[in-house]
C-alpha positions in Angstrom: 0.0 0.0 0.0 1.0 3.5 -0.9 0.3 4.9 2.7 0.4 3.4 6.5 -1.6 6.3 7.8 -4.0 8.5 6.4 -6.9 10.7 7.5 -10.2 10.7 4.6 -11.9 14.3 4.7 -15.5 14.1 3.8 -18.1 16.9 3.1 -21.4 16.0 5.0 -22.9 17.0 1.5 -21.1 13.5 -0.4 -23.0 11.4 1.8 -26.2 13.3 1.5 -26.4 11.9 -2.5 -27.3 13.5 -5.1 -29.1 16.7 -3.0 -26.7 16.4 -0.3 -29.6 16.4 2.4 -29.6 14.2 4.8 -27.7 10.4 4.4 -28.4 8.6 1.6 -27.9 4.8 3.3 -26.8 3.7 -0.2 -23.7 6.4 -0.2 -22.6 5.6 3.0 -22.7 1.8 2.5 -20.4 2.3 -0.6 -17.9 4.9 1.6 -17.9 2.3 4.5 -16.8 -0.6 2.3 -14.1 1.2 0.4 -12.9 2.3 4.0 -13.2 -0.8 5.9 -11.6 -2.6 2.2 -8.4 -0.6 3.0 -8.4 -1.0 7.1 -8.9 -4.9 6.5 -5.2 -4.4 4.5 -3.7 -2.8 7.6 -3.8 0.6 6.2 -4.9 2.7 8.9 -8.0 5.1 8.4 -8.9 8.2 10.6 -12.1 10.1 9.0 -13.6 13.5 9.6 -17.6 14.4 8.5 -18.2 17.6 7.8 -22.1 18.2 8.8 -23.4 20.5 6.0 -26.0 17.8 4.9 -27.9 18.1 8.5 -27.0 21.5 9.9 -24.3 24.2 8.7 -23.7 26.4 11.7 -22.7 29.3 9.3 -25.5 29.6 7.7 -27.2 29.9 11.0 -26.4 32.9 11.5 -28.9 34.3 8.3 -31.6 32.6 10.5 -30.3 34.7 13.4 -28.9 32.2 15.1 -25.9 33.1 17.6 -23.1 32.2 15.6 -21.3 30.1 18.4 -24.4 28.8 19.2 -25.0 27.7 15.6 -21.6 26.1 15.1 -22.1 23.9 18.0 -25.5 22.7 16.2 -23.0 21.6 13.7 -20.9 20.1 15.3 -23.7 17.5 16.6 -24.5 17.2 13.7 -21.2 15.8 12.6 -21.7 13.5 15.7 -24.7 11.9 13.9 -22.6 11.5 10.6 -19.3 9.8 12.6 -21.8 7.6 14.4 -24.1 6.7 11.3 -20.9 5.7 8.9 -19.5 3.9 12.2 -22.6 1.4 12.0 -22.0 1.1 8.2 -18.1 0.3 8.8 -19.1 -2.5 11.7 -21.3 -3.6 8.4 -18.5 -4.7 6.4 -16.8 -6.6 9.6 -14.0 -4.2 10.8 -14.0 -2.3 14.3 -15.3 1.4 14.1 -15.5 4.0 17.1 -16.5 7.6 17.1 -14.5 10.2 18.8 -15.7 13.8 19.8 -13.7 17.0 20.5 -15.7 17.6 23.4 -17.1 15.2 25.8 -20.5 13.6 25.0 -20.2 10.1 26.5 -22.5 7.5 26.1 -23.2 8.7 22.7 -19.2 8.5 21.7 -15.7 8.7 23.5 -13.5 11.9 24.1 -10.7 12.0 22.0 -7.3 11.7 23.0 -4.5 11.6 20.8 -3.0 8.5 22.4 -5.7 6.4 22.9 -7.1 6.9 19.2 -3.5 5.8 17.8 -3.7 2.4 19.9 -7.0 2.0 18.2 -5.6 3.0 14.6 -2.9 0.3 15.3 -5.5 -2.0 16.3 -7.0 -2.5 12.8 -10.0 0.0 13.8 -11.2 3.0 12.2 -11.4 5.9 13.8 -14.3 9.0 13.2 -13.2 11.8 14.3 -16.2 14.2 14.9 -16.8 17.6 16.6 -14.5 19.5 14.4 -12.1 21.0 16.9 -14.7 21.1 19.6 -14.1 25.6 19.5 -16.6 27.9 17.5 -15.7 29.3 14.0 -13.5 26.5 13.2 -14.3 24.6 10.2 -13.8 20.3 9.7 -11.3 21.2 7.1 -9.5 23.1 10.2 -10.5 19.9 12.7 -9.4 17.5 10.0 -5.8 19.5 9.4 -5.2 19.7 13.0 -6.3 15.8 13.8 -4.5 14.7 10.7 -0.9 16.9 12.4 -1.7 15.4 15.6 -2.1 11.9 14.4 1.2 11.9 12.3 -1.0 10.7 9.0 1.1 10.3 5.8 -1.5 12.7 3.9 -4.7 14.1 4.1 -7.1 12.7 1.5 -9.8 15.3 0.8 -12.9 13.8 -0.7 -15.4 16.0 -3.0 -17.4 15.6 -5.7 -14.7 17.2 -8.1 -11.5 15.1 -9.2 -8.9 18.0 -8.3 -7.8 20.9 -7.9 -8.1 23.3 -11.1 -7.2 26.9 -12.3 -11.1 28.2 -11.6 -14.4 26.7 -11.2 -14.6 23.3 -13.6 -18.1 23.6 -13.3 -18.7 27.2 -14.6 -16.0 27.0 -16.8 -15.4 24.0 -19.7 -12.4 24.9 -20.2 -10.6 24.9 -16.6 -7.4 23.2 -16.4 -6.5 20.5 -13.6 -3.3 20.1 -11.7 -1.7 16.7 -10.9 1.0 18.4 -8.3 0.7 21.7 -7.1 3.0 23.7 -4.2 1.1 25.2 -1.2 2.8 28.8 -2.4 1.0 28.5 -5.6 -2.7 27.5 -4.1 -2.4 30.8 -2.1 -0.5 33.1 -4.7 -3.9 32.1 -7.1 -6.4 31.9 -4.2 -7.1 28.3 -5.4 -10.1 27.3 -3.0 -8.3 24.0 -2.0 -9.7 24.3 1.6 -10.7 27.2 4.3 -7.2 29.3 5.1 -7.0 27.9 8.7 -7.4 24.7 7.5 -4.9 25.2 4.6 -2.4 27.2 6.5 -1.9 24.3 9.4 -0.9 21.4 6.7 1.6 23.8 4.6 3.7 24.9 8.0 3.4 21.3 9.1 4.3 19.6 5.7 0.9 17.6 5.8 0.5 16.6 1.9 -3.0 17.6 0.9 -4.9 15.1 -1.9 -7.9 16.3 -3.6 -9.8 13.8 -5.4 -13.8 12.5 -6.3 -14.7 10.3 -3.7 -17.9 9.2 -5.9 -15.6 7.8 -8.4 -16.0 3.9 -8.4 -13.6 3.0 -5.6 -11.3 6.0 -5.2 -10.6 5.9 -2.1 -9.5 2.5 -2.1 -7.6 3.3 -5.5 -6.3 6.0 -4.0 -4.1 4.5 -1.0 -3.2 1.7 -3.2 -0.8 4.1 -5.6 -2.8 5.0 -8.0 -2.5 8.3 -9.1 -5.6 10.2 -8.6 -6.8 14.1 -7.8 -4.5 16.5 -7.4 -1.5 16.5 -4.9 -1.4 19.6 -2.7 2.7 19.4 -1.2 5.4 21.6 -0.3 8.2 19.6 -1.6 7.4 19.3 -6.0 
């Protein structure tokens, strides 16, 4: 296997399907085999959900929600994600717990570095949810910092596009996708890779950054196995 360590950054949107609302049981059975597939090879498998597909505590805010307030909404509802692809991993026969930035016990256990590597080196899978358990933090910025802490070979961010690209692929036909990129040139052309926290954290801490399609036919799986997929975000070309 390309990697002995990795940590799998999903949007609550992918595993909301097609109107990324809600979970689509389909989706999250397909993400839970390709994870427990690469965790039953020894490769080990940290995830963070983001929780846009139940509650974004940004947008909150427009409702007139108290902003802190609001962000704490989301990050239950990234609780509900970790434990509802945790179910789906026990599924496919491999060990899955949640952990939470903040303590919620019984619903999940409090995180602690230590005690999530044992289980990492145990053959389980670990969700990592609560973002970074602090207001105005994104899971981008609670992935970066878990993935840091954790010692992960990369972070493997998971969208619905296959890269990184020179502007919107979506708006624009013609946009043009990088295999390799350098941290310095995501921020010299404000390439929206991931929020600047988030972003900021993996360059000063040389955490490689992979962007890729996680609803390509087993790209995740691909992925950690060497094949070259998405676009590699790195400070060393």
């Amino acid at each position: 296997m390309a990697f002995k360590r990795v940590l799998l950054k999903l949007s609550g949107e992918t595993i909301g399907g097609a109107d990324g609302k809600g979970i689509d049981e389909a989706v999250l059975s397909q993400f839970a085999a390709q994870i427990a597939k690469a965790a039953k090879t020894g490769v080990q498998v940290a995830v963070v959900i983001g929780g846009g597909n139940i509650f974004r505590g940004l947008s909150g805010t427009k409702l007139g929600f108290d902003r802190v307030k609001g962000d704490q909404m989301g990050m239950l509802a990234t609780v509900i994600n970790c434990i509802a692809l945790s179910l789906a991993i026990k599924k496919e026969g491999v060990k899955a717990e949640v952990f939470t930035a903040t303590p919620i016990e019984p619903f999940a256990n409090y995180y602690m570095r230590d005690k999530v590597l044992s289980f990492l080196e145990e053959g389980g899978v670990a969700l990592l949810a609560g973002g970074t358990g602090n207001p105005f933090f994104t899971t981008d910025s609670g992935a970066a910092l878990r993935a840091c802490e954790l010692g992960t070979d990369a972070l493997l961010k998971g969208t619905k596009v296959d890269g990184v690209y020179d502007c919107d692929p979506v708006n624009n036909p013609k946009a043009v996708k990088y295999d390799i990129i350098s941290f310095d040139r995501v921020l010299a052309d404000d390439l929206k890779v991931m929020d600047s926290t988030a972003f900021a954290l993996c360059r000063d801490n040389n955490m490689p950054i992979i962007v890729f399609n996680i609803n390509e036919r087993d790209s995740f799986f691909r992925l950690i196995s060497g094949e070259k997929l998405g676009t590699l975000v790195s400070n060393q070309l």
